[in-house]
N, C-alpha and C positions, 0 to 999 in steps of 0.2 A: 282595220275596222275594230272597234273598241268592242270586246263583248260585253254579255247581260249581265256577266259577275262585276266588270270592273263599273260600270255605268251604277250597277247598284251600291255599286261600294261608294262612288264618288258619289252620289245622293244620298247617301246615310250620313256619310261624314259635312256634306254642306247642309243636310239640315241641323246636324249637332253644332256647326260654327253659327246659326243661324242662332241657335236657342241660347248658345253659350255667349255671345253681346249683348242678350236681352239680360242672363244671370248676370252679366259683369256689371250690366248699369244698374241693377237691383243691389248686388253685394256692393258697389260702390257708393251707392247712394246710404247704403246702411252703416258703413265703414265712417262716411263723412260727418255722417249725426254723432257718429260713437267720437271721431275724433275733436269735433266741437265742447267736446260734454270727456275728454278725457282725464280731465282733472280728478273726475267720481270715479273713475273705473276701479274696479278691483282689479288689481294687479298677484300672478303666480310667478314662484320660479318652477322651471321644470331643472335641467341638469346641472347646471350652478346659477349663482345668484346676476349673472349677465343675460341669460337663458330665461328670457321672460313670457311671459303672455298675459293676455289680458282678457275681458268679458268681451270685448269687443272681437277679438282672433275667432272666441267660444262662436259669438252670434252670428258672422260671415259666413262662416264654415259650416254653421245649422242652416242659415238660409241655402246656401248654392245646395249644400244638401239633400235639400229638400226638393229644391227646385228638381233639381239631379233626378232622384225618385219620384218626380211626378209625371216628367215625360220620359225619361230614359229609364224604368225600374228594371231592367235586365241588364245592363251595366254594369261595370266593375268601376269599383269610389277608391280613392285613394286619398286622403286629406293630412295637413300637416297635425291638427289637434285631434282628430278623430281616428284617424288608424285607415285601417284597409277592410273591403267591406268586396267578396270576389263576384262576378256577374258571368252571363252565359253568352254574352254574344261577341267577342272578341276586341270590345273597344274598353279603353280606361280613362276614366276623369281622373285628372293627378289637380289637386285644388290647394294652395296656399293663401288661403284667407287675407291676410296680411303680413306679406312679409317683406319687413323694415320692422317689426316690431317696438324696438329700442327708437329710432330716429320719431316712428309715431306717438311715443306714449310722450316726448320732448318737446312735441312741436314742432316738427323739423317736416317739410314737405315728400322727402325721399322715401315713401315705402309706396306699394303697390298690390292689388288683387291680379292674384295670379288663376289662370284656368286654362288645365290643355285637355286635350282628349287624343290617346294613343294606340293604337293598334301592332300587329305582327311587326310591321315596319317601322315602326316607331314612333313618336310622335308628330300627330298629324294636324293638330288644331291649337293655336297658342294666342291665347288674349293676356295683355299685361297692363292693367290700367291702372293709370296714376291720376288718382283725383284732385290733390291737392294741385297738381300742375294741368288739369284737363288737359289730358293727353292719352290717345289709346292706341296702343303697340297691337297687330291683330294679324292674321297670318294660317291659311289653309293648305294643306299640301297639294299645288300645282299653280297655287293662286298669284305666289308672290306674300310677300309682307305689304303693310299700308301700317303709318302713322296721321291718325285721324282721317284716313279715308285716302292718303293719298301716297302713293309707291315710296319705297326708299332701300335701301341696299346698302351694302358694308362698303366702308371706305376703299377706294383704288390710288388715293392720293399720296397716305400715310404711312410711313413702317413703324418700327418701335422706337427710333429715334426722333423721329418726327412729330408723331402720334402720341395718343396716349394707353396707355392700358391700364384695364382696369383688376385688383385685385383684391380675394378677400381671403381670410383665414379663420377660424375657428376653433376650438378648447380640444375637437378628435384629432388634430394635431401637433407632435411635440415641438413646444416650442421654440430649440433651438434649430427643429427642420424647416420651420416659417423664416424663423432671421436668415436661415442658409438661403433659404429660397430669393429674400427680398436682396440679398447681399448679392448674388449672383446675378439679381436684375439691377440694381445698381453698376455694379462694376460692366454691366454692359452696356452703359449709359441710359438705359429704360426711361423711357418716363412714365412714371405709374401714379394710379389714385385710388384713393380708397371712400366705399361709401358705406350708406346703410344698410342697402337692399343687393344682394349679391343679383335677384332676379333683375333688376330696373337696371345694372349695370351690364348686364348680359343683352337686356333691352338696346339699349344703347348704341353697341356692337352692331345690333341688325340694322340700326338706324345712320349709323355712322359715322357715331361721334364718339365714339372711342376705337380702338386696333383690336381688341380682346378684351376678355375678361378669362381671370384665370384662380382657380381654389382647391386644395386640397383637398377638402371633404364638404360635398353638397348632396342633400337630400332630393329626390325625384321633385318634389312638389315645388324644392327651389328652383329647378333648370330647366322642366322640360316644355313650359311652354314659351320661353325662350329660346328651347333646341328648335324649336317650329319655325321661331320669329327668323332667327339665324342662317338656316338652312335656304328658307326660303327669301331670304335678303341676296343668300349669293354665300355664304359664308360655310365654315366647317368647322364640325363640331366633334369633340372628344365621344366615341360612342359610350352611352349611359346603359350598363345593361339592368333595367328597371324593372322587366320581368323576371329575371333568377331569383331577389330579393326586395317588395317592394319597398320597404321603409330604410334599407340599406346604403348608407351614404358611400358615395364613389368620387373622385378627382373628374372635376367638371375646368372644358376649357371650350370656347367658342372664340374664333377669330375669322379676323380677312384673310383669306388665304394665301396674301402673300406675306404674313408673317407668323402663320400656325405652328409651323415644323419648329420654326424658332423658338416659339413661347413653349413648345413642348419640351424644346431641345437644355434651354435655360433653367426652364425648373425642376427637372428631372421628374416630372410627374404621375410618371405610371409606377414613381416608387410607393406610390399612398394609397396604389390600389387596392 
């Protein structure tokens, strides 16, 4: 018999999935104006001149914000452009406004709003929506994932030769450990691909169209509502310890379980921890 703590817990957390599709079609809808009209945008670097953002990153991440603070103001916020903001009741919104940054400022369909919400046990609530493709990745702990409403789960068909994987890398990385990396997945005959959004590639994984996705160095706000999506596909995930450090970037890997061990094994990746 389920008790009154765990019953309350699962109703806090489905009404946060409940409020958080409503934010993501709001931040989506906002994202899609900004990217029609992104020609005007004003454009930042933040860590080098690849490291971009934009007005539009700024306005997603004020909106869900907001929203954030208007039903949930005891909360703990965690956002890509805004920082970390601590709350009293033991759940955390980790928000990445848009992240694909680079592929959106191009023109390119590949980026996505990202929104999870995570507690004690980790992350528990993960929406990943991609406007440009109307597609929404959604996902609650116990629920199962759903793309647009409808079930899906990590491949049982495909391994790394068969499959594909997916892979990203970035600048907190030196980059003769990335070519070692890609070199070792090569010679293992891999087949890998590379996008813009490390989150919609991590998506993907829960959906089943790729074996993995695997990176050195990712920020909480890039994985963790993909760790939901993942988890709840049927999949396994490299543990992200988000709580020690929130803005602290750690070696993020999510796969089909019948090729995890491997992709762990090939990249040596708990060297980047």
């Amino acid at each position: 018999m389920l008790t009154d703590a765990v019953l309350d817990q699962a109703a806090e957390l489905e009404k946060r999935f409940n409020a958080a599709q409503k934010m993501a079609d709001e931040a989506a809808a906002l994202a899609l104006e900004h990217f029609a009209n992104r020609d005007d945008l004003n454009i930042d670097t933040k860590r080098h001149p690849q490291d971009v953002v934009s007005e539009a990153d700024k306005a997603v991440e004020q909106k869900i914000r907001g929203l954030i603070a208007e039903h949930f103001p005891e909360d703990a916020l965690l956002g890509e452009e805004f920082g970390f903001v601590e709350g009293t009741t033991g759940y955390t919104w980790v928000i990445d406004p848009i992240d694909g940054t680079a592929p959106f400022l191009n023109g390119l369909p590949g980026w996505c709003v990202c929104i999870a919400v995570t507690d004690k046990d980790g992350a528990a609530i993960g929406i990943i929506d991609v406007p440009v493709l109307k597609e929404r990745f959604a996902a609650l702990r116990g629920k199962g994932t759903t793309l647009n409403g409808s079930p899906v789960r990590v491949t049982d068909r495909f391994n790394l030769q068969t499959g594909m994987l997916g892979v990203g890398a970035n600048d907190r990385v030196a980059p003769a450990q990335v070519g070692k990396m890609f070199e070792d997945l090569m010679s293992a005959g891999v087949s890998y691909t590379r996008y813009g959004s490390g989150a919609l590639m991590l998506a993907w994984v829960a959906a089943g169209r790729l074996v993995g996705y695997v990176e050195p160095r990712m920020s909480a706000w890039d994985c963790m509502a993909a760790y939901c999506l993942i988890t709840e596909a049927g999949g396994k995930i490299l543990p992200f310890p988000v709580a020690e450090n929130p803005s602290a970037p750690y070696p993020v890997l999510g796969a089909a379980p019948q090729v995890f061990d491997e992709v762990l094994d090939l990249t040596n990746l708990t060297q980047f921890a």
